[in-house]
C-alpha positions as CSV (number, residue, x, y, z in Angstrom):
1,X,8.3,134.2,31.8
2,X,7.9,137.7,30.6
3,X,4.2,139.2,31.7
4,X,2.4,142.1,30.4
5,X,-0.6,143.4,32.6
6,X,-2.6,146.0,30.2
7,X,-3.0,148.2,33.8
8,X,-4.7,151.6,31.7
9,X,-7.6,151.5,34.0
10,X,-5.6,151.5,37.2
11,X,-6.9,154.2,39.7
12,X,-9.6,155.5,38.0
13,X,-11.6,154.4,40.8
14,X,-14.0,152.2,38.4
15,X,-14.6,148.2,39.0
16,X,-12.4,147.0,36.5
17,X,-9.6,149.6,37.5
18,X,-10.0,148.0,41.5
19,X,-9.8,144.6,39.9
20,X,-6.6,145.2,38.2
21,X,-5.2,147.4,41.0
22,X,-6.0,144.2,43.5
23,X,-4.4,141.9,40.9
24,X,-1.1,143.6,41.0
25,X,-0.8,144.7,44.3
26,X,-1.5,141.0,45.5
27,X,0.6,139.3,42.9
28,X,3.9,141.3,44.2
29,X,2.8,140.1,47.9
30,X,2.4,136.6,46.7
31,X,5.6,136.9,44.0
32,X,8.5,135.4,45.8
33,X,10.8,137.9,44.2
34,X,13.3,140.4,46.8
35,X,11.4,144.1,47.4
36,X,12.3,146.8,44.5
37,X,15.9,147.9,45.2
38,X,16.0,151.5,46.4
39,X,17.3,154.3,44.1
40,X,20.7,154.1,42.9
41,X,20.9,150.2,42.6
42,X,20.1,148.1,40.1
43,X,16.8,146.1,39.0
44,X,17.9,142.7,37.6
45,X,15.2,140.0,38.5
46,X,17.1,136.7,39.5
47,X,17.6,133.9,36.9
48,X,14.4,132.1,36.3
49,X,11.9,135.6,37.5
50,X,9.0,135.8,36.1
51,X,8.9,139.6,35.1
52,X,5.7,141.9,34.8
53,X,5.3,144.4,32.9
54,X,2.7,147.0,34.1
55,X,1.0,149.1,31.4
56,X,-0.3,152.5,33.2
57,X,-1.3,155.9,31.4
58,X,0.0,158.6,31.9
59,X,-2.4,160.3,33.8
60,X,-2.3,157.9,36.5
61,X,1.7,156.6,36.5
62,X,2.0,157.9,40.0
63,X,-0.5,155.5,41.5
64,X,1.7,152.8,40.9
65,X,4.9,152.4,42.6
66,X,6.3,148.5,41.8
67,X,7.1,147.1,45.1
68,X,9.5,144.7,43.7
69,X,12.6,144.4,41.6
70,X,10.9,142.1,38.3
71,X,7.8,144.2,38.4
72,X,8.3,147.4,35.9
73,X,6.3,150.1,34.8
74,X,5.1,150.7,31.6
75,X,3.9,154.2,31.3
76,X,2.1,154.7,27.9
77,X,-0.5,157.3,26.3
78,X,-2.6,155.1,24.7
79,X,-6.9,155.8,25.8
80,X,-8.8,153.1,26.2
81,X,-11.2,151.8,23.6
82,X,-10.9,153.5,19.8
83,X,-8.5,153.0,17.0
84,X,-5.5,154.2,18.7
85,X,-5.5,151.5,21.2
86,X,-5.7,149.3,18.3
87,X,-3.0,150.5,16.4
88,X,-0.3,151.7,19.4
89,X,-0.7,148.9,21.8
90,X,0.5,146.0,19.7
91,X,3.3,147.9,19.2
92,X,4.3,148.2,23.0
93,X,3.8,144.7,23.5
94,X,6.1,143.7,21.0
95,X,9.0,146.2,22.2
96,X,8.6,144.7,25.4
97,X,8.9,140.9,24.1
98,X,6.7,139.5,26.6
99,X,5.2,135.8,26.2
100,X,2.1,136.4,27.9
101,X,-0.6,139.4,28.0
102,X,-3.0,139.4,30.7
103,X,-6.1,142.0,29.2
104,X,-8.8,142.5,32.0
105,X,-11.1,144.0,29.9
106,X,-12.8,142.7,26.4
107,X,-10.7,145.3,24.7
108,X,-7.8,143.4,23.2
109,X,-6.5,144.8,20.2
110,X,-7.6,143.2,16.9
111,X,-4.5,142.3,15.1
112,X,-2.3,141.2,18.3
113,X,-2.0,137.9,17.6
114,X,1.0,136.9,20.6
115,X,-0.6,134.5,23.7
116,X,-2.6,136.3,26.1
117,X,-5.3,135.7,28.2
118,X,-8.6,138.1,28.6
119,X,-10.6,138.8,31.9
120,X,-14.5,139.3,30.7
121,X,-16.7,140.8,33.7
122,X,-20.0,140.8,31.9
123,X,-21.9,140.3,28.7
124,X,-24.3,143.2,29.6
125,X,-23.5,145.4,26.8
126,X,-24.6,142.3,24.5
127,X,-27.7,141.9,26.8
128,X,-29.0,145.3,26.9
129,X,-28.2,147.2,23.8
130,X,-30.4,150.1,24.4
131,X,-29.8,153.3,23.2
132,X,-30.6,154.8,26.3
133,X,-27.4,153.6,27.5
134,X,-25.4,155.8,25.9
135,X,-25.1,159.6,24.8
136,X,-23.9,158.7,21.9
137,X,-26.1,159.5,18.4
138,X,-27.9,156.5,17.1
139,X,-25.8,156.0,14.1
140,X,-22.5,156.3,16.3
141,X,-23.9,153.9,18.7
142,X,-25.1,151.5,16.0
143,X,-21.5,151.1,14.8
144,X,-19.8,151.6,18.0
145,X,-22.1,148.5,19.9
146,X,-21.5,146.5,16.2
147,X,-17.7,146.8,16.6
148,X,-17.8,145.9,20.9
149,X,-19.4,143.0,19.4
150,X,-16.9,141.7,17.0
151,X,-13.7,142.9,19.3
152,X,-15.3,140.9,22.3
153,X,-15.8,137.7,20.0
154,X,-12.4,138.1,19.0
155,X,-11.0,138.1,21.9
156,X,-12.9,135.3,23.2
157,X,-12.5,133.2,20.6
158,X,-8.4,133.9,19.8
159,X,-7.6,133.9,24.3
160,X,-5.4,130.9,25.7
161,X,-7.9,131.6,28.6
162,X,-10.9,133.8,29.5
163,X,-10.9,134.9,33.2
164,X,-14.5,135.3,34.2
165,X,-16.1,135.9,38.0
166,X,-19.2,134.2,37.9
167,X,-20.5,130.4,37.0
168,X,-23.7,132.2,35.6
169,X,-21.3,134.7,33.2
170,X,-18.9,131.4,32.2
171,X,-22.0,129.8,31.1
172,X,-23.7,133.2,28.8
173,X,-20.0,133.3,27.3
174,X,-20.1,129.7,26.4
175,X,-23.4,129.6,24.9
176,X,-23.0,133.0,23.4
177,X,-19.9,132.1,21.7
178,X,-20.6,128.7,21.2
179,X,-17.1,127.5,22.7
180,X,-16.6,123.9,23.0
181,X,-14.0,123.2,25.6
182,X,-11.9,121.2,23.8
183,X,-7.7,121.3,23.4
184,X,-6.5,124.7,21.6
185,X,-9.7,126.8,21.8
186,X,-10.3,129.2,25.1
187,X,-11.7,127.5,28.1
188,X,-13.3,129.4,30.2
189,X,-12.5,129.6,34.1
190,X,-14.5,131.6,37.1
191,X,-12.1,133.1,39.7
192,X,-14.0,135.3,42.0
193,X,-13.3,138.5,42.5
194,X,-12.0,140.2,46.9
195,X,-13.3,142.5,49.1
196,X,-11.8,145.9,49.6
197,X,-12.5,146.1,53.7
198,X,-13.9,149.4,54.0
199,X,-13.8,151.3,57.6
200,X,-15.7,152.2,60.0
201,X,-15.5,155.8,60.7
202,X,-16.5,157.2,63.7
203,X,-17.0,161.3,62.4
204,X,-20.2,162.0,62.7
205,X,-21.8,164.5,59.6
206,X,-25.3,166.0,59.4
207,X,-27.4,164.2,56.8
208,X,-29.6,166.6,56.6
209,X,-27.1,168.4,54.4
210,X,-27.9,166.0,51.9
211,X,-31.6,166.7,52.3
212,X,-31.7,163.2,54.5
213,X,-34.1,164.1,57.4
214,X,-36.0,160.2,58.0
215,X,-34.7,157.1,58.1
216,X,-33.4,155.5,54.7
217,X,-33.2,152.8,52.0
218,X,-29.7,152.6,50.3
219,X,-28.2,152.5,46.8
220,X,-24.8,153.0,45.8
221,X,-23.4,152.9,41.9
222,X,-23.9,154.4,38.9
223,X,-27.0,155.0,37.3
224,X,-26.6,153.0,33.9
225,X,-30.2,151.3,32.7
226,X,-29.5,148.2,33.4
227,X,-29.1,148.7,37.3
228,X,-33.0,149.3,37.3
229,X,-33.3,152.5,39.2
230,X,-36.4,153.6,37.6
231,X,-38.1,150.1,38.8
232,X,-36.8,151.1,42.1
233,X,-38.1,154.8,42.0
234,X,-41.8,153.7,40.8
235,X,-42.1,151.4,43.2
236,X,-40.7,153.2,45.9
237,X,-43.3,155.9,45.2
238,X,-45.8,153.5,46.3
239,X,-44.4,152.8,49.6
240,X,-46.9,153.8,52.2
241,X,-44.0,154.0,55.4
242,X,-42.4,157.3,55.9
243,X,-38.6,156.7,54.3
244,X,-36.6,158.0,51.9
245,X,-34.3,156.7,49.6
246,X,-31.1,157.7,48.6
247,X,-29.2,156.8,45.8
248,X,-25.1,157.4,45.8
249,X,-23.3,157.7,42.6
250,X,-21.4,160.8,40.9
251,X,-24.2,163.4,38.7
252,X,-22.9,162.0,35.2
253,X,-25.2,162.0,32.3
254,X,-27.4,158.8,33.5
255,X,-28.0,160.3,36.8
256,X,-29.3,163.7,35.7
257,X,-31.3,161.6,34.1
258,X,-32.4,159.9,36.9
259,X,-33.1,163.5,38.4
260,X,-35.0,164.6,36.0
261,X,-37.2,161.3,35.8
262,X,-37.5,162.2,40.0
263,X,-38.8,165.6,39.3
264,X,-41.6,164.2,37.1
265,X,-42.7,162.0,39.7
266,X,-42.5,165.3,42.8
267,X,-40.4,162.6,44.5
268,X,-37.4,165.2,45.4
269,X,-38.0,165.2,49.2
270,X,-38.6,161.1,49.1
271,X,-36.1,160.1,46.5
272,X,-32.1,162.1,47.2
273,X,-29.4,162.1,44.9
274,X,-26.4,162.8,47.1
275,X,-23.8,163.0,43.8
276,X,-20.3,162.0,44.9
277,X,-19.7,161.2,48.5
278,X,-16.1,160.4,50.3
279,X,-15.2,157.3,51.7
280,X,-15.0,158.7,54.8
281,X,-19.4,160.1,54.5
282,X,-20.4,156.9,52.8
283,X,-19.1,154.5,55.3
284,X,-21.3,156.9,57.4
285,X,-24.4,156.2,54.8
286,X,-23.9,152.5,55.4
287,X,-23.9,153.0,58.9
288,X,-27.3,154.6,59.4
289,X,-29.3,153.2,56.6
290,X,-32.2,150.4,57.2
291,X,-30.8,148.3,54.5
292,X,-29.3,147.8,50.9
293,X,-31.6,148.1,47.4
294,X,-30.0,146.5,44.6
295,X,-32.3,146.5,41.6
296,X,-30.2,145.4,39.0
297,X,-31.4,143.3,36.0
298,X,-27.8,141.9,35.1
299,X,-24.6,141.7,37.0
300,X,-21.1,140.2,36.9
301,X,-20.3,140.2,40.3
302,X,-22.2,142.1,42.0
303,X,-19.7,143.9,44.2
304,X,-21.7,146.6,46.2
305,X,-24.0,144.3,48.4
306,X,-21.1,143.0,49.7
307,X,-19.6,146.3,50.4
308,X,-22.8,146.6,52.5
309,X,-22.7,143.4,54.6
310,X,-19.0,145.1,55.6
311,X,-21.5,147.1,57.8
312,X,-23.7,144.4,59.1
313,X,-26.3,146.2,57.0
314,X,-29.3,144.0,55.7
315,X,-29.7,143.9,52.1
316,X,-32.7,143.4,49.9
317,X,-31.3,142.6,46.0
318,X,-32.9,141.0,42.5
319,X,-33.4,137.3,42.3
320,X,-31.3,137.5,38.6
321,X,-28.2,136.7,36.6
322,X,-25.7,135.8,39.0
323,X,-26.4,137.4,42.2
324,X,-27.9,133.8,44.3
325,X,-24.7,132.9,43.2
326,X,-22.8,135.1,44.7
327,X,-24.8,136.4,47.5
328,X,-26.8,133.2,48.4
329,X,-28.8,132.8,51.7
330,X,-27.4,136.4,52.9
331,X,-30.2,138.5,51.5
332,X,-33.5,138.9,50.7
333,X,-34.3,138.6,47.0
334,X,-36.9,140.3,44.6
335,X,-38.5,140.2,41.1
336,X,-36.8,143.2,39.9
337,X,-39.6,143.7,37.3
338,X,-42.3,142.8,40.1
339,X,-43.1,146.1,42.2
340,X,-45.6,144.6,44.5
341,X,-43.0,141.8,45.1
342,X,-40.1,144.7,46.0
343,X,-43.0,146.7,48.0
344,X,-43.4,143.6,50.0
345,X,-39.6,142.8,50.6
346,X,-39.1,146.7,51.4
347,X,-41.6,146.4,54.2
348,X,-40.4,142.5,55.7
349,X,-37.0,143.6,55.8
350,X,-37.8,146.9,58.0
351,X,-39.8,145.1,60.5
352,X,-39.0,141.1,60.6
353,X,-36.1,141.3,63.4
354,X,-35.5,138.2,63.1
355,X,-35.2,138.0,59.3
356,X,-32.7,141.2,59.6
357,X,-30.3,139.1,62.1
358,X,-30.5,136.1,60.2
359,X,-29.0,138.2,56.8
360,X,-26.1,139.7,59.2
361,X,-24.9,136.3,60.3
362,X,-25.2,134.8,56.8
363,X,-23.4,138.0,55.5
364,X,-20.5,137.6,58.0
365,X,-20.2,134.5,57.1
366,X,-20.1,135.0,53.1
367,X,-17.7,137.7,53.0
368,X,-14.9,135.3,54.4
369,X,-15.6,133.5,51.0
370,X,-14.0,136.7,48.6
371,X,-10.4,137.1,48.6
372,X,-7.9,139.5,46.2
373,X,-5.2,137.3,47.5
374,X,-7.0,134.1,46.6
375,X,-8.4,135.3,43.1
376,X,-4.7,137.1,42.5
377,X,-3.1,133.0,43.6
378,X,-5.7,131.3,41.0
379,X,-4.8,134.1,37.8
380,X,-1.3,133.0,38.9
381,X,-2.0,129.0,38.2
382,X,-3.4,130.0,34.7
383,X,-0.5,132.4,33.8
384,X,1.8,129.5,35.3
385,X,-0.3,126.1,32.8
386,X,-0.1,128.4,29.9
């Protein structure tokens, strides 16, 4: 079988570009295929390979290097989203005569009509269609969300089979879409997502550089609305015990936002925005913080608590969507719309000992549940039944 891998968003760093970066680099470990020959000799695959066919932009071919012979490189110039991917994609795919696509983002082009399967994350952008969750002008987000919305049925509806990582996001899809499981229309099927293991780094950095001078909450992410960070702010302006909190994520658009929504509250000294920080500082962050916020309203996975538990680090996150599914018993949950309830859990999670040491044990034993390798074996089956 000839497999196509729309890889665009590899190593930009963003959740969808780790999922796909995971995907491949676990397929070639699993992929019984010989190791890429070195220069000078050939690349045949073997009689009966399966061969994959890995789309990467230009901007970021050289952060993929196939590690065996029947996986190939694709470099194209085609940006994500906008007409252009509609129009110039199709036509790579059919140069390449695959049988299968594998797209791991909503964003399959209209008109390709070959088999292909699509990996759909979330349905937040059909949840929460706020203007404030763009920069875009009203009228240009009006038609921009309008077309999202007919390219994501589309691709629903037309797919051999939709990836998604959550039982909660299998069952929005389904009633959103009004799929009936039933022979030649999608069916839907959860594989969950891995666990990058992060390290634990022993250089020591001043905090106070960041303006960090008590003990401290954590949040790391961006800042779009629906992660709730205003909820978090107002209510963490009520909070009587002398903490900060400090919220991680690159100064884009949302988080000067976020800064100036800080300013208007005199929360600078209680409330830090760090902007970008390394690996090597945040695992640092993780280290010396009292615990994990996660406000959010929706989710697909919800990644970043678990990055947390990697540092025995209790975490406090919202009862919605489909985090109790994929956190369960290994935190303690809020009404992210209930401040009193998050002032509450704020407070129990700082002082219950017990409670804290209860969440690391649970934690431990949840993260051996997420696996690339496993979710990379179970997109195998599915290209493999197709």
């Amino acid at each position: 079988m000839r497999i196509a891998i729309d890889a665009r968003f590899f190593g930009t760093g963003t959740g969808i570009g780790r999922y796909i970066e995971q995907l491949i680099l676990n397929l070639e470990k699993i992929d019984q295929s010989p190791p890429a020959p070195s220069a000078g000799q050939g690349g045949i695959p073997s009689a009966g390979e399966d061969e994959y066919f890995i789309l990467i932009n230009k901007e970021n071919e050289s952060k993929y290097q196939p590690l065996k012979s029947n996986f190939k490189k694709v470099v194209v110039d085609i940006p994500w989203y906008g007409l252009e991917e509609q129009i110039k994609l199709p036509k790579v795919l059919k140069n390449l005569k695959v049988d299968l696509v594998h797209f791991p983002h909503f964003n399959v082009p209209f008109f390709y009509n070959q088999p292909f399967i699509v990996s759909i994350h979330d349905l937040i952008l059909t949840k929460y269609p706020s203007q404030r969750a763009t920069t875009l002008s009203p009228l240009k987000y009006f038609f921009k969300n309008f077309l999202y919305r007919i390219i994501i049925k589309h691709a629903i509806n037309k797919a051999q089979a939709v990836i998604t990582m959550a039982n909660f996001t299998k069952d929005e899809i389904i009633k959103k879409f009004e799929i009936v499981e039933t022979q030649g229309i999608a069916s839907v099927r959860v594989i969950y997502e891995g666990l990058t293991k992060l390290e634990n780094n022993n250089v020591q950095i001043d905090l106070k550089k960041y303006g960090i001078t008590k003990d401290f909450f954590l949040y790391v992410g961006n800042a779009y609305p629906h992660k709730n960070l205003e909820f978090l702010i107002q209510a963490f302006q009520k909070f009587k015990k002398d903490y900060q909190l400090v919220l991680i994520g690159k100064k884009d658009y949302f988080y000067q936002r976020l800064e100036k929504f800080i300013k208007n509250l005199n929360l600078e000294n209680k409330v830090i925005l760090t902007d970008y920080v390394s690996d090597q500082d945040l695992s640092l962050f993780y280290q010396r913080a009292q615990a994990y916020v996660f406000p959010s309203l929706c989710e697909g996975f919800g990644l970043p608590p678990l990055e947390a538990m990697q540092f025995s680090l209790p975490v406090l996150a919202s009862n919605t969507s489909c985090l109790p599914e994929i956190l369960q018993d290994a935190v303690l949950y809020f009404y992210p719309k209930d401040q009193d309830d998050l002032l509450e859990k704020l407070d129990k999670i700082i002082n219950d000992q017990e409670l804290r040491e209860r969440l690391i044990i649970n934690s431990q034993k949840l993260l051996l549940k997420y696996n690339w390798q496993t979710m990379a074996e179970e997109t195998l089956k599915i290209y493999k039944n197709l």
